[in-house]
C-alpha positions in Angstrom: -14.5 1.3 0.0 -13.0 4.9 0.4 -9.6 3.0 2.3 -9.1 1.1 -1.2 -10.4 4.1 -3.2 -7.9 6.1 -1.1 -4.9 3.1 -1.7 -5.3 3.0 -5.6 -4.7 7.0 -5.2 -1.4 5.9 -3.8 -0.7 3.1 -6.3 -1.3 6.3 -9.2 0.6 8.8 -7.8 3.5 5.9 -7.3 3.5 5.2 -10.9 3.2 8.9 -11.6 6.3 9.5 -9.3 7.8 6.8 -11.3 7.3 8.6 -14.5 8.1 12.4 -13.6 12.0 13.3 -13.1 12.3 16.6 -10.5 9.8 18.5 -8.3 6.3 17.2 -9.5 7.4 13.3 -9.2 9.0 14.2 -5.5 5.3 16.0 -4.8 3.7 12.1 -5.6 6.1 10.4 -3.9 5.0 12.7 -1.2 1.6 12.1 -1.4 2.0 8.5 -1.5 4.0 7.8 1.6 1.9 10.0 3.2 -2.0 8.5 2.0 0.2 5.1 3.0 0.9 6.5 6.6 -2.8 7.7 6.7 -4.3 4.3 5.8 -1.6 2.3 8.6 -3.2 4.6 11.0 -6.9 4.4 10.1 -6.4 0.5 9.4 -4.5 0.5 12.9 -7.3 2.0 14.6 -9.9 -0.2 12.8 -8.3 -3.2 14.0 -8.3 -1.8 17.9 -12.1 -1.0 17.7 -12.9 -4.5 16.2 -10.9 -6.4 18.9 -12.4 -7.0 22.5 -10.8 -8.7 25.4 -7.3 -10.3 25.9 -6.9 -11.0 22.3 -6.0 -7.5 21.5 -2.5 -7.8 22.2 -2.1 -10.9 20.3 -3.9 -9.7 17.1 -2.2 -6.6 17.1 1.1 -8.4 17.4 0.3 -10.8 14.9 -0.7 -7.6 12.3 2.7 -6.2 12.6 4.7 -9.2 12.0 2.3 -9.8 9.2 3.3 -6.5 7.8 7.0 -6.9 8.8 7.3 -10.2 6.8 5.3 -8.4 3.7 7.7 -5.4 4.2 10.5 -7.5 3.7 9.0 -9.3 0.7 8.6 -5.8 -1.0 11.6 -4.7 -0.1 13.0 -7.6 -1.7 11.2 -7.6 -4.8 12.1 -3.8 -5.1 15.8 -4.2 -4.9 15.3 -6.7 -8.1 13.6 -4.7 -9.6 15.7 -1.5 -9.0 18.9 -3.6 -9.8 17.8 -4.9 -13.3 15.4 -2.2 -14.7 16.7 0.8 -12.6 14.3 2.8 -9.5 12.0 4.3 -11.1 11.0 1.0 -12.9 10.7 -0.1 -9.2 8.8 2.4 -7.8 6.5 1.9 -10.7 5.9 -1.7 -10.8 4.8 -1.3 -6.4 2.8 1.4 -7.7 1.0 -0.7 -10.3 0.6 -3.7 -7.9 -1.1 -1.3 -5.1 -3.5 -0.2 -7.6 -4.0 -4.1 -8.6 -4.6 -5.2 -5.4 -7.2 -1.8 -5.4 -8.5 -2.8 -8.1 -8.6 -6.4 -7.5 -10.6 -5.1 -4.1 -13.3 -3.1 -6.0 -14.0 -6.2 -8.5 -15.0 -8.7 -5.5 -17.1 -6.1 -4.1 -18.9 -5.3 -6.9 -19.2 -9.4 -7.6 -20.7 -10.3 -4.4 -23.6 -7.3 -4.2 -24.3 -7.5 -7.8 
């Protein structure tokens, strides 16, 4: 729960980078690459601990092309975006979906212990 809590933080301070011009929307964009650079490591590390045996290699292999094919997808979806509605309506629509996907998290949880 605190890795998605600590993800919709990103998602916010996307959008809020989105929405302030100069130094305080360069201070969240800051913050968000780097909570998104905390949460690859921690998730990184997750996934090691929970793996046993020869299928380490594999699994871990298979989680970065995973993420290299979403990457690629965003990146995509981005350039659209930045193209038609300009970058900061870009950065703001990833930010919103991180913080719907957070969100999204949070509602399933709270659906299956309630």
């Amino acid at each position: 729960r605190t890795f998605m809590g600590v993800l919709a933080l990103s998602g916010v301070s996307l959008v809020g980078s989105a929405m302030l011009v100069g130094a305080g929307g360069l201070g969240l964009m800051m913050l968000f690459f780097f909570t998104i650079k905390l949460l690859e490591v921690i998730y990184d590390g997750q996934l090691q601990h929970q793996i046993s045996g020869k299928l380490r290699a594999t699994t871990t292999s298979v989680a970065g092309f995973a993420a290299g094919i979403l990457s690629i997808g965003i990146y995509l979806g981005f350039g659209t975006i930045a193209d038609r509605l300009g970058t900061f309506a870009a950065f703001g629509t990833i930010g919103c979906v991180v913080v719907v996907v957070a969100a999204g998290y949070f509602a399933s949880v709270r659906h299956l212990f309630s």
